[in-house]
C-alpha positions as CSV (number, residue, x, y, z in Angstrom):
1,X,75.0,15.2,38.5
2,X,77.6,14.0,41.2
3,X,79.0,10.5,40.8
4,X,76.6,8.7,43.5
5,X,73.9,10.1,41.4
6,X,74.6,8.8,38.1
7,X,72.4,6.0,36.7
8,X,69.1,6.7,39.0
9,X,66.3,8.3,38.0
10,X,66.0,11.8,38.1
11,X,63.4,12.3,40.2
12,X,65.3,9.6,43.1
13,X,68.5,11.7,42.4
14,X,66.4,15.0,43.1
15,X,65.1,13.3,46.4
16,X,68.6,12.2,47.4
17,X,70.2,15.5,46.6
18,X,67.7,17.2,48.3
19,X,67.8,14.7,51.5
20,X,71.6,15.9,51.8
21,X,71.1,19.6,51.6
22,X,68.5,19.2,54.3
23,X,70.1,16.9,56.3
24,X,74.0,18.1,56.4
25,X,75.2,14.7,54.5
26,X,76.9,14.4,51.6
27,X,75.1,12.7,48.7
28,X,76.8,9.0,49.5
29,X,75.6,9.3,53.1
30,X,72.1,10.7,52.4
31,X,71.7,7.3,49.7
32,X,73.0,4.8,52.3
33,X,70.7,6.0,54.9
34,X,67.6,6.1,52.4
35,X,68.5,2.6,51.7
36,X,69.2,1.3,54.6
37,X,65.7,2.6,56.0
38,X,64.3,0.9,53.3
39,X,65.9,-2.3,54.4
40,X,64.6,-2.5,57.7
41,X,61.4,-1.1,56.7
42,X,61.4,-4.4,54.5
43,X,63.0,-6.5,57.0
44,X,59.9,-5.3,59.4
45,X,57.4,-6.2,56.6
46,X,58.4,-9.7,56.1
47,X,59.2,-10.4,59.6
48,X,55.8,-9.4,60.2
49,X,53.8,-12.3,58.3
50,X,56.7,-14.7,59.6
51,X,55.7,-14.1,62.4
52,X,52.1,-14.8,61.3
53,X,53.0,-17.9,60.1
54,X,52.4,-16.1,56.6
55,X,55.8,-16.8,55.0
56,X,59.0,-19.2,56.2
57,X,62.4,-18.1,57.4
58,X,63.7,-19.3,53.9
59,X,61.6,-16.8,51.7
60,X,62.0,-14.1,54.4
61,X,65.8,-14.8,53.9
62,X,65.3,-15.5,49.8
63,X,62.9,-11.7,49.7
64,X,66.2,-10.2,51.4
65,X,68.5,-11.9,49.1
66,X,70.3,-13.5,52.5
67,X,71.2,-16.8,53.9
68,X,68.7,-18.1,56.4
69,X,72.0,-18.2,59.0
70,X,72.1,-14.2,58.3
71,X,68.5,-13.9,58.7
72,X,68.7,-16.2,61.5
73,X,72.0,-13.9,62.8
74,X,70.6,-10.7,62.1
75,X,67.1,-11.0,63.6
76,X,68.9,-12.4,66.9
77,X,71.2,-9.5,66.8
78,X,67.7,-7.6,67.1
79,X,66.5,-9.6,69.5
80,X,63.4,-10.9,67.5
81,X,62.3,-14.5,68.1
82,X,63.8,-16.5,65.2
83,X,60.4,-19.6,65.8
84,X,57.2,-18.5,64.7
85,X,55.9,-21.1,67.2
């Protein structure tokens, strides 16, 4: 087991391993990718029912482990309304 793949589970390691071969990237790359499409599959979620009026900037920011003035930063940096109004 290579050293990026120490302490997950087997099966994740198997997918991330696997991800690399298939994709060219080492290991460290192949993670980083899986979790940063993870993130903005998240980030999509939540900004989803903000948008709704379902949830507030605050949780948004709290679900994401953020500042609101990141949120608010990062969701202007995507050009996404930052008022659910």
């Amino acid at each position: 087991m290579s050293v990026v793949t120490v302490g997950l589970k087997e099966d994740i390691a198997q997918f991330v391993k696997a991800r690399a071969a298939r994709t060219g990237q080492n290991e460290s790359a192949a993670l980083e990718a899986l979790v940063e499409e993870r993130f903005e599959q998240r980030l999509a979620e939540l900004y989803e029912k903000y948008q709704q009026g379902e949830i507030s900037l605050g949780y948004l920011a709290e679900q994401l482990g953020m500042t609101i003035w990141r949120v608010y930063h990062l969701l202007e940096e995507r050009g996404l309304r930052t008022a659910n109004v």
